[in-house]
C-alpha positions in Angstrom: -38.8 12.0 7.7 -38.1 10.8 11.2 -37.8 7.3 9.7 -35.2 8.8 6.8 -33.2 10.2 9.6 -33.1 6.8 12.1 -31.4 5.3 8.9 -29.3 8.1 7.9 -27.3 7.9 11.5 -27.4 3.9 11.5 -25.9 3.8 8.5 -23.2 6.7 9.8 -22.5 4.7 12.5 -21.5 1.9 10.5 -19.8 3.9 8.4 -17.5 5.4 11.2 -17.1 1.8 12.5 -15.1 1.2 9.0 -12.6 4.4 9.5 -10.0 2.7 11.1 -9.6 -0.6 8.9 -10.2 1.9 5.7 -7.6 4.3 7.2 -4.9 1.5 7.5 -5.6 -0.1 3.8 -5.0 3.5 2.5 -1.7 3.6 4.5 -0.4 0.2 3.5 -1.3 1.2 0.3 0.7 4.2 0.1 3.6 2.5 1.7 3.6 -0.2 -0.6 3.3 2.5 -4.1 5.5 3.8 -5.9 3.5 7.1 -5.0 5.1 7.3 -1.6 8.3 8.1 -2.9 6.9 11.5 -4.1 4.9 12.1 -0.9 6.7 13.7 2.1 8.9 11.2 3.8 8.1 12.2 7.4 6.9 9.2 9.9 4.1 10.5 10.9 2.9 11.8 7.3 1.3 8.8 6.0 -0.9 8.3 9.1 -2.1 12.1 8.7 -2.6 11.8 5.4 -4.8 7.9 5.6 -6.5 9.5 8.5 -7.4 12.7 6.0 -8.6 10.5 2.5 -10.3 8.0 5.1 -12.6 10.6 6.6 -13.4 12.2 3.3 -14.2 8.3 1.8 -16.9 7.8 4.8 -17.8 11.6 4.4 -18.0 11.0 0.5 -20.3 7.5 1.2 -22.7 8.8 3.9 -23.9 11.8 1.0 -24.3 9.2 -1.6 -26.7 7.4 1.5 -28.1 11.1 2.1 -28.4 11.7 -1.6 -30.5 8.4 -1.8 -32.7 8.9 1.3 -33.7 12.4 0.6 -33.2 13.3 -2.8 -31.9 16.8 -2.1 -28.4 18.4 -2.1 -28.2 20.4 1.1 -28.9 17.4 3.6 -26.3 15.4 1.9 -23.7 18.1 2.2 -24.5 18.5 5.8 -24.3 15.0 6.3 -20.9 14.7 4.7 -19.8 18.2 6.4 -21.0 16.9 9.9 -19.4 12.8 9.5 -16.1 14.2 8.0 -15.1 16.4 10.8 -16.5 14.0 12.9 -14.2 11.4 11.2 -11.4 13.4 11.7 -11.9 14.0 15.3 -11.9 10.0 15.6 -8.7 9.8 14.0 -7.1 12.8 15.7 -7.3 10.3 19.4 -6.2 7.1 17.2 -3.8 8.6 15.0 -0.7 6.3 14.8 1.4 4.0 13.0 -0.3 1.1 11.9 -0.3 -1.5 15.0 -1.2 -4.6 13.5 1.2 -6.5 11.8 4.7 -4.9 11.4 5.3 -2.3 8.1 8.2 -0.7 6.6 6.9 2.9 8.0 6.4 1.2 11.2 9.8 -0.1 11.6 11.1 3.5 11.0 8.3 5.0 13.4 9.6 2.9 16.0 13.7 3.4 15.2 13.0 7.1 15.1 10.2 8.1 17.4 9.3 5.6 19.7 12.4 3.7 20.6 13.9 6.8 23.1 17.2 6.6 23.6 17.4 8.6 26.8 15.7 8.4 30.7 16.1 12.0 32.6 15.1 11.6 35.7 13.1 14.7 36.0 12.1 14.9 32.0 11.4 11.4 31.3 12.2 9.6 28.2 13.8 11.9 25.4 14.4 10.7 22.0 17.6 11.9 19.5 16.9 15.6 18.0 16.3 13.9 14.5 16.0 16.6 11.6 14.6 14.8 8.2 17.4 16.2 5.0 18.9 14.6 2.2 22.2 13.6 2.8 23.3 10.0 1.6 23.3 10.5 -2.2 24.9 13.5 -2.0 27.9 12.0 0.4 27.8 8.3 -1.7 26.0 6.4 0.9 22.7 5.9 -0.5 22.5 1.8 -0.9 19.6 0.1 -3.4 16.9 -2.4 -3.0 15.4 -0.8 0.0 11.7 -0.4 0.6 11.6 3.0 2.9 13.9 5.2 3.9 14.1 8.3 6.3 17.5 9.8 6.7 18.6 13.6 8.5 20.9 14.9 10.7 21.2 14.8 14.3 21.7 17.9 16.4 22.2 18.3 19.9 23.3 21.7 19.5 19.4 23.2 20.4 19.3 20.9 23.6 21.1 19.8 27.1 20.7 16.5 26.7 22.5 15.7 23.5 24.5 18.6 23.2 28.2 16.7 22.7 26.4 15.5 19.5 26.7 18.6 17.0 26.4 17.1 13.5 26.1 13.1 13.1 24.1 12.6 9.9 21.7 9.4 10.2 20.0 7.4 7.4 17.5 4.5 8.3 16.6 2.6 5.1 14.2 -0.8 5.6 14.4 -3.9 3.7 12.2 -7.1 3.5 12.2 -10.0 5.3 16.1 -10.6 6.9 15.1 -13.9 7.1 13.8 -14.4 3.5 16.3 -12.4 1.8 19.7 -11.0 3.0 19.7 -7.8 0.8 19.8 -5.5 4.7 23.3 -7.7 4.7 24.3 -7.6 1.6 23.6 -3.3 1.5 25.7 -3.1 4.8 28.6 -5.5 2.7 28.4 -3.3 -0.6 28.7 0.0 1.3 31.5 -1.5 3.2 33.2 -2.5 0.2 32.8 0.6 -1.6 34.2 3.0 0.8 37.3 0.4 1.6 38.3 1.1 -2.4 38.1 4.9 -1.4 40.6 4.6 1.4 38.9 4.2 4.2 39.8 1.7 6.9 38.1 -0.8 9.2 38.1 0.4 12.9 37.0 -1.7 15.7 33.1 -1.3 16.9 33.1 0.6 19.7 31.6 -1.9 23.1 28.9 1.4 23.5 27.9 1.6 20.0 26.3 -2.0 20.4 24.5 -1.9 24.0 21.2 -1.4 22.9 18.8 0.7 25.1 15.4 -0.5 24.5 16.4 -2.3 21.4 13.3 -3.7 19.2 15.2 -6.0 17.2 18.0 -8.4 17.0 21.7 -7.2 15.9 23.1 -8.9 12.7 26.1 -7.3 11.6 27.6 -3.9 12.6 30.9 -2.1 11.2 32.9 1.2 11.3 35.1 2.8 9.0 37.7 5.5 9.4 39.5 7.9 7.2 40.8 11.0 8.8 38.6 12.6 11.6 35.2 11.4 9.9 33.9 7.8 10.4 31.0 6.1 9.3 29.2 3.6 10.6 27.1 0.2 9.7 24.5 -1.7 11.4 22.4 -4.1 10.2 19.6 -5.6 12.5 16.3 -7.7 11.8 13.3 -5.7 13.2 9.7 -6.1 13.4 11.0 -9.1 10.3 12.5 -6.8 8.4 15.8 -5.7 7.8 17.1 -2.2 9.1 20.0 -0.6 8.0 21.7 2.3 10.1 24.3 4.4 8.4 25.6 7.2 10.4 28.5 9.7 9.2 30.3 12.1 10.9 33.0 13.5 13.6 33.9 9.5 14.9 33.8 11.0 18.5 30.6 12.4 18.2 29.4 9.0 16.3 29.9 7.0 19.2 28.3 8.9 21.4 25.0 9.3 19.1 22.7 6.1 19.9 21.7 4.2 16.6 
């Protein structure tokens, strides 16, 4: 028996040492499906949800282990009971986006959550009141050919910070490789196009809209188009190698003060 149980936690040990790699092959795996475009499109969903199948597969593995070693059903459930929560408190200190090699979820992570976009100096760093909602099919602005895509509305209207910002809607969609295929260009160009035959009219880039503040990437086009009091505008930037499209719509004076 006490031999049974110095191989039971060996091999649990092991298995906890394979959480993390297993945890990130489920989330590029998810990113990479056609599945993850029924999941929820929140940034930090797929790591919750890697983090939740990846305990469960170690759980699921140490009771087949149990299941061999002592031929009874309670002591494997325990064993899958005890390494599951236990896998889940591992991944509830390393929960993140994936952080080797760059990803499409990564590259919105990063646009959205980690690249702040404002230094008070009694608060700290503070990043844009992003809310997720459909917006772009329903306004015509949804471009094709993208691999991920997180798009909401930004209100300043809840803080003190942002609060000249009431209603710029923001859509972030990733494409591959800038480098290896210009389709982050050639979205930007069709959109352009598009709204040009529906009246609207090329305005010049305002200076502020392109200073970056802790910029992770490398400007490749950027445009803004007029009609009325709304504007929308364009940017198209190679990040983490991929392509990133920005498209924000709204009030143009409130555009140019919200931070893409």
């Amino acid at each position: 028996m006490r031999r049974q149980t110095i191989i039971m936690v060996l091999i649990s040990l092991l298995l906890l040492l394979l959480l993390i790699p297993i945890r990130l092959a489920i989330m590029i795996l998810l990113d990479i499906s056609d599945i993850s475009e029924i999941l929820p499109r929140s940034a930090s969903f797929l790591p919750i949800i890697g983090s939740v199948l990846a305990a469960f597969i170690v759980g699921f593995l140490v009771k087949i282990v149990a299941l061999k070693l002592y031929k009874k059903e309670k002591p494997a459930r325990i064993a899958f009971l005890a390494i599951f929560f236990i896998a889940l408190l591992i991944s509830g200190y390393t929960i993140n986006v994936p952080r080797i090699g760059p990803s499409p979820q990564k590259v919105i992570y990063y646009s959205l959550y980690e690249n702040e976009v404002y230094v008070n100096p009694y608060l700290g760093e503070i990043s844009l009141p992003f809310e997720e909602m459909d917006w772009t099919k329903e306004y015509g602005l949804r471009p094709t050919g993208y691999l991920k895509r997180e798009e909401g509305i930004v209100n300043g209207t809840g803080g003190f910070v942002f609060q000249n910002i009431t209603s710029v809607y923001m859509g972030i969609f990733v494409y591959p490789s800038s480098h290896k295929s210009p389709k982050c260009e050639n979205a930007l160009r069709d959109l352009e196009e598009m709204l040009k035959n529906k009246g609207w009219q090329s305005v010049e880039v305002p200076p502020e809209a392109l200073e970056k503040r802790n910029f992770i990437g490398r400007l490749i086009n950027a445009t803004m188009l007029q009609e009325g009091n709304k504007a929308v505008y364009l940017e198209c930037s190679d990040v983490m190698a991929y392509g990133r499209l920005i498209i924000l719509y709204g009030e143009k004076e409130e555009l140019t003060s919200s931070p893409p």
